[in-house]
C-alpha positions as CSV (number, residue, x, y, z in Angstrom):
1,X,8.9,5.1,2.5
2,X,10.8,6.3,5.7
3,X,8.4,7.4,8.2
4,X,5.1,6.9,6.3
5,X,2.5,4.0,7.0
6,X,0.6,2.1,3.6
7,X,-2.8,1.5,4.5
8,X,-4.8,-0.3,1.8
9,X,-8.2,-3.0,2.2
10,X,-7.5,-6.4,0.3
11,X,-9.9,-6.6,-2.3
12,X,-8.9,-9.3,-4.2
13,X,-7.1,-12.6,-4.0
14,X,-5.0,-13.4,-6.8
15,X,-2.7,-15.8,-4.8
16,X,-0.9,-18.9,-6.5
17,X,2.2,-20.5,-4.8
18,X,2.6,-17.1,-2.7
19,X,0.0,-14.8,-1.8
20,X,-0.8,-12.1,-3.6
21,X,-3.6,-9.7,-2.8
22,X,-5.2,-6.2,-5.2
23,X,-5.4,-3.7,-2.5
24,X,-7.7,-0.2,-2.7
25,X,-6.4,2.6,-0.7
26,X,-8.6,5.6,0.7
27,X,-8.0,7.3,-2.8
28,X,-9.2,4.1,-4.2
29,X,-6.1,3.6,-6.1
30,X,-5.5,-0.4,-6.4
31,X,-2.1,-1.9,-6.1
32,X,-0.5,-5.3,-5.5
33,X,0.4,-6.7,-2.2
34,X,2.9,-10.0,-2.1
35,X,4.3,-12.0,0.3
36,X,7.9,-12.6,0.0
37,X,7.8,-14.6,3.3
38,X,8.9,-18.4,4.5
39,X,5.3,-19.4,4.7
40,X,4.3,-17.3,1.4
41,X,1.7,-15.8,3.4
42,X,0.8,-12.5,5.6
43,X,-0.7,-13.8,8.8
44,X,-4.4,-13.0,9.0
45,X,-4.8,-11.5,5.3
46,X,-7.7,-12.6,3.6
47,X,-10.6,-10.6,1.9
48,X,-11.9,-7.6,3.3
49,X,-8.9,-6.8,5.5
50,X,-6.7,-3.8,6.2
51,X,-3.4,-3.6,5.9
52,X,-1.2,-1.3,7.7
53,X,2.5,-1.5,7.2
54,X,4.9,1.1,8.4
55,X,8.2,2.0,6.1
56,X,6.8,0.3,3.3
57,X,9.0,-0.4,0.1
58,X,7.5,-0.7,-3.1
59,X,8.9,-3.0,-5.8
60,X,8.8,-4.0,-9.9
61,X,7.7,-7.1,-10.3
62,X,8.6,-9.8,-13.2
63,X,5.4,-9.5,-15.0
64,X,5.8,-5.6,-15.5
65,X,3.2,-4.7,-12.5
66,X,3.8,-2.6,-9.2
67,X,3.5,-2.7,-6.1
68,X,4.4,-3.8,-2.4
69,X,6.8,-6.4,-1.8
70,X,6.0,-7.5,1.9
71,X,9.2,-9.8,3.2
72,X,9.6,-11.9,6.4
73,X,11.4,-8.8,8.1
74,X,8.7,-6.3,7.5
75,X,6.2,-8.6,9.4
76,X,7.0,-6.4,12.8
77,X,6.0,-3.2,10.6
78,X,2.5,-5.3,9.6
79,X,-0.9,-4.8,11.3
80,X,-3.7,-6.9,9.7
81,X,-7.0,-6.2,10.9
């Protein structure tokens, strides 16, 4: 979204051969965070972390779910603290 900034905490790891995290945002709405990267990973996500990604795009996934679809070009829009 064009001008907007996701912010979500990583609540749970369901990573497998990428990672994959449920995130909670501040209306404590939880939605799926994966990393479409070369490493399969978002530096410095693990539990317990925010997320802060500006311009996000959201995206279907295979299995039917929702969510964000973080790619090795959005990495310069990603704050991890």
């Amino acid at each position: 979204v064009l001008g907007r900034t996701l912010e979500v905490r990583a609540v749970l790891d369901e990573s497998m051969m990428r990672q994959v995290f449920q995130c909670k945002d501040r209306v404590g709405a939880i939605r799926r965070v994966a990393a479409y990267t070369s490493s399969r990973r978002i530096p410095g996500l693990k539990q317990g972390s925010m997320l802060r990604w500006k311009n996000p795009r959201f995206h279907f996934f295979m299995d039917g779910s929702s969510g964000a679809r973080i790619e090795e070009e959005d990495l310069k829009d990603v704050t991890v603290t």
